[in-house]
Every structure is written in C-alpha cells, then in structure tokens.
C-alpha positions as CSV (number, residue, x, y, z in Angstrom):
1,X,108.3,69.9,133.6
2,X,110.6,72.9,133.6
3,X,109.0,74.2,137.3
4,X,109.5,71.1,138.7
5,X,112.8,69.6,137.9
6,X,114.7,73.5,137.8
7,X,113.4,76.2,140.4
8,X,113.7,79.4,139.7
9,X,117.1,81.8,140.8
10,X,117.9,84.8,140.0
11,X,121.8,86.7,140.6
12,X,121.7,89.1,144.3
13,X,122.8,91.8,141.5
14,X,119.8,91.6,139.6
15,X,118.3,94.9,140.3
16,X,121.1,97.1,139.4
17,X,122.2,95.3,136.8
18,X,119.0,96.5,134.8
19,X,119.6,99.9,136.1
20,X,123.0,99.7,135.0
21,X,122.1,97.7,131.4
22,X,119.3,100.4,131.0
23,X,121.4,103.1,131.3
24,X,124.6,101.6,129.0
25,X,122.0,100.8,126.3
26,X,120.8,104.6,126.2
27,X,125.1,105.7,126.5
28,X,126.0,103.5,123.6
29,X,122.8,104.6,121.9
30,X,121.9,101.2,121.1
31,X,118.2,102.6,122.4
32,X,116.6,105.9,121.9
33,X,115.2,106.8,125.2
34,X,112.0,106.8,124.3
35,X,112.6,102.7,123.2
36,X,114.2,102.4,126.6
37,X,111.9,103.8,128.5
38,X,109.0,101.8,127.2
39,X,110.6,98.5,126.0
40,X,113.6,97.8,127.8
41,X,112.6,96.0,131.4
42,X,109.9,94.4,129.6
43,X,112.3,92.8,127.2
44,X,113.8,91.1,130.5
45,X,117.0,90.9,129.1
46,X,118.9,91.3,132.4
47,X,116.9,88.9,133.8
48,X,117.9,85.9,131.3
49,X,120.9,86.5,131.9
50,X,120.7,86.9,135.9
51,X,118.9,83.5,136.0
52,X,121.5,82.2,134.1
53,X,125.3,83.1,135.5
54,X,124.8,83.0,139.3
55,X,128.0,83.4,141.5
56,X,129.8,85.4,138.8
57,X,131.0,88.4,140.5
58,X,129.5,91.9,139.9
59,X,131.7,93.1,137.4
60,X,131.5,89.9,135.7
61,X,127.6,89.8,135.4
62,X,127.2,93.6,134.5
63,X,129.6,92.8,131.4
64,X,127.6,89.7,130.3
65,X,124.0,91.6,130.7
66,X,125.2,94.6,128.6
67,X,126.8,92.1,126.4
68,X,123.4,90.1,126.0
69,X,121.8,93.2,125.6
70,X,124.1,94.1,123.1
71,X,123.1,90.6,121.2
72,X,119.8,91.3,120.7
73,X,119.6,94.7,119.4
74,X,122.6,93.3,116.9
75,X,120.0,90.4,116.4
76,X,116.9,93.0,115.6
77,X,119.2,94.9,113.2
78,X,120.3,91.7,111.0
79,X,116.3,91.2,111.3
80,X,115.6,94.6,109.9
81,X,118.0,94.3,107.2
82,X,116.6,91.2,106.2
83,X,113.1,92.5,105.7
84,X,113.8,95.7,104.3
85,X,116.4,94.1,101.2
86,X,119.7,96.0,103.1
87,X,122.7,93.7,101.6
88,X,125.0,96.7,101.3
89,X,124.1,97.4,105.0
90,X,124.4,94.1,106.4
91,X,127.7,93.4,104.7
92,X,129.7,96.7,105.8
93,X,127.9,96.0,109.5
94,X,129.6,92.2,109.3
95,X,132.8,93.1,108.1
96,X,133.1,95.8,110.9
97,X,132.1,92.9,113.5
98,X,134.8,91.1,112.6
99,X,137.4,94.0,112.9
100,X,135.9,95.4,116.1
101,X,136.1,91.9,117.7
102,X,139.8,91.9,117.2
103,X,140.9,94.9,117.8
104,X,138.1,96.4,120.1
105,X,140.0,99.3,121.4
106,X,140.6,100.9,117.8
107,X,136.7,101.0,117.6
108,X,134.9,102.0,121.2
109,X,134.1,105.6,119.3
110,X,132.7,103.9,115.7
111,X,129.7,105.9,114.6
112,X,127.7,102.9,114.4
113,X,126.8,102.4,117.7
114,X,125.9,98.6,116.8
115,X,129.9,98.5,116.4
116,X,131.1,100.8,118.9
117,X,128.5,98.3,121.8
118,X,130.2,95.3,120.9
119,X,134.0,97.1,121.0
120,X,133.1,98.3,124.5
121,X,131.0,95.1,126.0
122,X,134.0,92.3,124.4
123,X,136.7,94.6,126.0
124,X,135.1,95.0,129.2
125,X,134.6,90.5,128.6
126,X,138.1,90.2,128.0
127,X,139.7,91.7,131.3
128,X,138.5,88.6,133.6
129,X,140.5,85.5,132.1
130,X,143.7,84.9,130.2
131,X,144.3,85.9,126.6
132,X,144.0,82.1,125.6
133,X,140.0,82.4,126.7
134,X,139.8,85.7,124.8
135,X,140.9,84.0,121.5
136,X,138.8,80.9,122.1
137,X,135.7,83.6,123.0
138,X,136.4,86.0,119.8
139,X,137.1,82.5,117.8
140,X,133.6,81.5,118.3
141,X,131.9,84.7,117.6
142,X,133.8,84.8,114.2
143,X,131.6,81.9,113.5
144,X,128.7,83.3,115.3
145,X,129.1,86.5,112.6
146,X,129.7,84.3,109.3
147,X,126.4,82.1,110.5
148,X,124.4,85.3,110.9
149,X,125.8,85.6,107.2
150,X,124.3,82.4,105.9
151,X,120.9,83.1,107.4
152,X,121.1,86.4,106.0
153,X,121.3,84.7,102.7
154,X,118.8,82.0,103.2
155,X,116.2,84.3,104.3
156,X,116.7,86.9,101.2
157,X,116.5,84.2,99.1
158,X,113.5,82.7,100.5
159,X,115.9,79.0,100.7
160,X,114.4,77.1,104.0
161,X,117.2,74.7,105.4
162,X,116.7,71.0,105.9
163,X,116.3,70.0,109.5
164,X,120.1,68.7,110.1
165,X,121.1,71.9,108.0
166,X,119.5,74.0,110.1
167,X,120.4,72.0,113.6
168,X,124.2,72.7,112.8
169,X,123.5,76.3,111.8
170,X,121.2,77.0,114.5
171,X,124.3,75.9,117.2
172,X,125.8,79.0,115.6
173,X,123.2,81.5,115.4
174,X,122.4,80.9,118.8
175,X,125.7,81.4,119.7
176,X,126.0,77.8,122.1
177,X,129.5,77.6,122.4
178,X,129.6,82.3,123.3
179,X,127.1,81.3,126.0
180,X,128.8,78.3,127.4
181,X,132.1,80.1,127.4
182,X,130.7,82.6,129.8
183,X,130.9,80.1,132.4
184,X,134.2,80.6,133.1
185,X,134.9,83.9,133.7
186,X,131.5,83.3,136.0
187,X,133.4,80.9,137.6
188,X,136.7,82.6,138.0
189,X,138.5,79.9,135.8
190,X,139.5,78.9,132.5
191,X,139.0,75.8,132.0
192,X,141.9,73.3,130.5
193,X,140.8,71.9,127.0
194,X,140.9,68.4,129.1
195,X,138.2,69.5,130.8
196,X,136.0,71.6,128.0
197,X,136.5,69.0,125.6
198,X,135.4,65.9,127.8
199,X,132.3,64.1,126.8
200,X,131.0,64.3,130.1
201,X,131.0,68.5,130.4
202,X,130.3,68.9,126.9
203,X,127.1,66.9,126.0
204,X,125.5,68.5,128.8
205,X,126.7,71.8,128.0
206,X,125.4,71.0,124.6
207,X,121.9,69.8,126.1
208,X,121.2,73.0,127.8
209,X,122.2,75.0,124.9
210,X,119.9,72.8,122.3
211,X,116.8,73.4,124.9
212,X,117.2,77.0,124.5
213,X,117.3,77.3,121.0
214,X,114.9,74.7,120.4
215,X,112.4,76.9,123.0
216,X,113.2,79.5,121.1
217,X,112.3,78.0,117.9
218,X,108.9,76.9,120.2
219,X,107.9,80.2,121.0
220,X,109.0,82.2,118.3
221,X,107.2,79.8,115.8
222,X,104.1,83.2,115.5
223,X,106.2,85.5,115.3
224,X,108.6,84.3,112.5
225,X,105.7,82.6,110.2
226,X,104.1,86.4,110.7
227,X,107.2,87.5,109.4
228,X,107.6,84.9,106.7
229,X,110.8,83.8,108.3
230,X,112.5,80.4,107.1
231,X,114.9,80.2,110.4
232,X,112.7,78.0,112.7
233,X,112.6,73.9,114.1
234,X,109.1,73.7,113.0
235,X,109.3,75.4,109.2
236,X,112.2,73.1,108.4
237,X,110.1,70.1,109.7
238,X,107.0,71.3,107.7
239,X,109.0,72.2,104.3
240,X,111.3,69.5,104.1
241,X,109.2,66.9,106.1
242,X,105.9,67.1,105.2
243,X,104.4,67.8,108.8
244,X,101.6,69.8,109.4
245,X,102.0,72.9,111.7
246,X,100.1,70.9,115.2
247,X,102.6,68.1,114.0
248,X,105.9,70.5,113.7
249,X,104.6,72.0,116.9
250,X,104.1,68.5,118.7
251,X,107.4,67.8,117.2
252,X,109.6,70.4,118.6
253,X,108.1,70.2,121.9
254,X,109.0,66.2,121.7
255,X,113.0,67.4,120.8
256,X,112.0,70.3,123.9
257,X,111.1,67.9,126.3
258,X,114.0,65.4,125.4
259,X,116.6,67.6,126.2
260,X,115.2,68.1,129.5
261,X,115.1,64.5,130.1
262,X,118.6,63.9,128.6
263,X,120.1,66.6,130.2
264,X,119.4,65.1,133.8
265,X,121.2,62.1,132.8
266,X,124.2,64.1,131.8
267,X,124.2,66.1,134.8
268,X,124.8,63.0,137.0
269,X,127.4,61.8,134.9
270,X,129.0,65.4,134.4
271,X,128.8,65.5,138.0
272,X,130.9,62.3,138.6
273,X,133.4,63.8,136.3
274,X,133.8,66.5,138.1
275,X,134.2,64.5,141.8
276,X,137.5,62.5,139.7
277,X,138.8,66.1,139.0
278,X,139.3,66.2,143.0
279,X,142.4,64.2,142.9
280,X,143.7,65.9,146.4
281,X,145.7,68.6,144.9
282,X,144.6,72.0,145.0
283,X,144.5,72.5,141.3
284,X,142.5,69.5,140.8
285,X,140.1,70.7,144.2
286,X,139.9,73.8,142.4
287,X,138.6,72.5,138.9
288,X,136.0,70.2,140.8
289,X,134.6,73.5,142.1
290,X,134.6,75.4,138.9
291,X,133.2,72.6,137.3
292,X,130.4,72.4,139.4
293,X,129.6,75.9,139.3
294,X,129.4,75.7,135.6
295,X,127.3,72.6,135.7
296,X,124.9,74.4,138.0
297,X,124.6,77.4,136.0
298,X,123.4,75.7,132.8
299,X,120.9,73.7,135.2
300,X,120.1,77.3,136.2
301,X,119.9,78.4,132.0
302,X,116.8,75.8,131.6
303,X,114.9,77.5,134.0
304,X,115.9,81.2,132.9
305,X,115.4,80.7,129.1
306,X,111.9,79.1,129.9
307,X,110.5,82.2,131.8
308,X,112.4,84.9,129.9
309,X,110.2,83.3,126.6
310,X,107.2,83.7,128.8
311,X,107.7,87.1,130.5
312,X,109.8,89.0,127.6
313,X,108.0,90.9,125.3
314,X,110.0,89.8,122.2
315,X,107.3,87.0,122.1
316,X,104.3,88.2,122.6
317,X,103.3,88.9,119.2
318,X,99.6,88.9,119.4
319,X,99.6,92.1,121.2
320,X,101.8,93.8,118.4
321,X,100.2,96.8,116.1
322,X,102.1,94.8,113.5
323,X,102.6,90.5,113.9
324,X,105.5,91.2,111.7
325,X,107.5,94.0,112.8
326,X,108.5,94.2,116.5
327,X,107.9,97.7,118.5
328,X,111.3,97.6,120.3
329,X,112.9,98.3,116.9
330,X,113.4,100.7,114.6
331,X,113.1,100.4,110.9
332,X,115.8,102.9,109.3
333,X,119.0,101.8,107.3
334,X,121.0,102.4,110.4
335,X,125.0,102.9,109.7
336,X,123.3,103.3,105.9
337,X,124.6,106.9,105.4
C-alpha cells in the first residue's frame, strides 16, 4: 500500500548529512565512539529524516537530522530511566529541558551532554524563521517534555492508559505538532495561523503524523511487550479492550491503513486550499507554494517512516543479545553524579 501510493525520495544532502550527524553525535558526546561507529548508520536516523523534509536547504536539514538524532538518544535515556527506577534522574534531566529550551545559549557547555545537544540543535533551529515560530516551536516541546513526564509515571507505576488516553498522549510523545512545524523553516516560511489552523492543512497534517506513530506502535509492538512497556496501540487495546494480541495487531494495522486512505482524501482537498491561497498577489502566490511544499513533505513522511521502521535497527529486536535492552544504549545513571 505504502510502495505504491508514496515512492520513495530521499534529500540531494543525504550523504553528508550522516557524515556530518555522525560526527556531531560523537562532539556533543551523545555517542561514545565505539556506539557510533557500530550503531549509528544502521539506526538510519539521517535517513528518516532526509525522506521526510525535501527542498529544505542544507543548513536547514543538517539542523533537523542532528536535531532528530538528538530526539532519540533523549528518548533511549527516558527509556533507561524508566527501567532502571531513576526518578531523581529523570526529574533533574526534565527540569533542565525546560530551562535549556528557553534560554539555549546559557546551556551549550552543560555537563550533561543530553542538555548541552538540545541547547546547541534548538539554537541552530531557531536562526531560520521569526521569533514568533521559535515560541510556537519551544511552546510545543514544553508539552512534548511534560508528556514524556506522564509516561514516565505510567510506566513506573505499571498504569496502562485507555485507548483515547493514550491517543491524545501519544500526539505528544510523538512530538506531531515539533515535526509538523519543521515544515516551515523547510519551506522558507512561516506560516500565518490562518493557514496552520485551517481544517484543510491541519487534518492532513494530523493524518501523516497519526500513521507514524501508529506504525510505530506497529512495529515496536516486540520490542516494548519484551520490555514490559504499557506505551503501545495494541497493549491499550488488549488491557482495556479485551482483544487478543492477532486482534490488537489486526487492529492497529486497520487504524494504519486508514490513515493512509484518509490522508489521500485530505491531500486533494488540502491541495485545493492551497490553489485559493493564489489570490494573484505575491504574498498569496507565495503561500500557495509553501503550502504545497509542506503538503508534499508529509506525503514524503509516509513513505520515510515506513522504511526507516524496516531498515533501522531500533526494531529489530529478534536479533538483540537482550529482547529487552537495546545495544545502541548504555545503561549508567547518566547526569546521576
């Protein structure tokens, strides 16, 4: 379905941006060498995110890649301190997150590198569109932080979400609105509220965004029942609605395939939106274009999320020493000292 409807692109810059990624990652030490040297192109970080944000120039798509980069380790670390009981840990990491987002340049030199890579990746983010965009961007990740809390929380406690629960926090963890804001500065634009906010843009925004996570949730299903995870589609469906594990599977490939399906629709009406923006003036020529750029590039995240989960080695759990603890990370009480 997927190979069909939404070939496969990837960004001209590709190639050095994993150079470039690879080396920031082992700067920011974010990555011991030894993790980079092994794990790091087989992650396919880099190439998520270069199938995803095409047209955005260089600079642009060397700040999202480290930033995406920067994501996942965060992500693994919030993971470790999950499973090894690190509340302490977690809470001084999450209050620094907040602070560094704010006031990045008072923190590029923090001893935790987790804090010191997000300093240095937002501030090189925040040099490509107005300050309005920068408070909208660190507005969302605020909430990105606080919902990284909440899972925190319901995974210590062992407290599975019901499935709308977990729909509206999963929006958050997966960061939906971070990732959908990165169109602009792709695009060269800000875009007016008028235009963000328009049911048109934003339901197929949304779609894209809900495929992803809900692929996610799809593949990661071994991985996180290895892990006795509660943060998944399908253990939601099985706890709170009595499906079997086939059924939850069959289930979240049904909400999978939907999106898909729906999506299409909203492009073509998305699209027409974005021919009315055209209203002969240049400002209104020029948000047609943007608009369509950004419409293409989450067309183009459908595609890049679906191989990423099939190439990455963050899913292939079966050839792990351990199904539960991933080999890319590292297990000590990091900024624990």
């Amino acid at each position: 379905m997927i190979e069909a409807a939404f070939p496969r692109q990837s960004h001209p810059y590709w190639p050095r941006l994993q150079e470039k990624t690879r080396a920031w990652l082992l700067e920011k030490r974010l990555m011991s060498a030894e993790q980079v040297e092994e794990h790091a192109d087989g992650l396919c970080y880099t190439d998520l995110m270069a199938g995803y944000y095409l047209g955005a120039p260089d600079e642009v798509m060397q700040a999202i890649g480290d930033y995406s980069a920067w994501f996942f380790v965060w992500d693994d670390r919030h993971d470790r301190d999950i499973v090894h009981r690190r509340p302490l840990a977690w809470d001084r990491l999450r209050t620094r997150l907040h602070t560094a987002l704010d006031r990045p340049q008072d923190h590029l030199r923090h001893e935790d590198p987790v804090v010191a890579g997000l300093a240095d990746s937002v501030l090189r983010l925040y040099r490509f569109l107005p300050d309005t965009w920068n408070a909208r961007f660190a507005r969302h990740f605020h909430t990105v932080i606080e919902a990284y809390d909440r899972e925190f929380r319901n995974r210590t406690e062992g407290y599975v979400p019901a499935v709308q629960e977990y729909l509206d926090l999963r929006r958050l963890t997966f960061a939906h609105w971070i990732w959908t804001d990165l169109l602009e500065p792709s695009a060269g634009i800000e875009l007016p509220d008028s235009v963000r906010k328009h049911p048109a843009y934003r339901r197929a925004a949304l779609l894209s965004q809900e495929f992803a996570a809900w692929y996610n949730d799809l593949c990661s299903l071994p991985k996180e029942i290895a892990g006795d995870e509660v943060h998944n589609l399908g253990i939601s469906l099985i706890a709170h609605e009595g499906l079997t594990l086939e059924e939850a599977v069959a289930e979240v490939r049904r909400r999978v395939e939907t999106c898909v399906t729906e999506f299409l629709v909203a492009e073509r009406d998305a699209l027409r939106f974005a021919d009315g923006l055209a209203d002969g003036t240049v400002r209104g020529k020029g948000l047609s274009l943007a608009v369509r750029a950004c419409l293409a590039n989450m067309r183009n995240w459908f595609s890049s999320v679906y191989w990423f989960h099939h190439e990455s080695g963050r899913y292939r759990v079966d050839s792990w020493d351990d199904r539960s603890t991933p080999p890319y990370v590292t297990n000590e009480a990091a900024g624990e000292k």
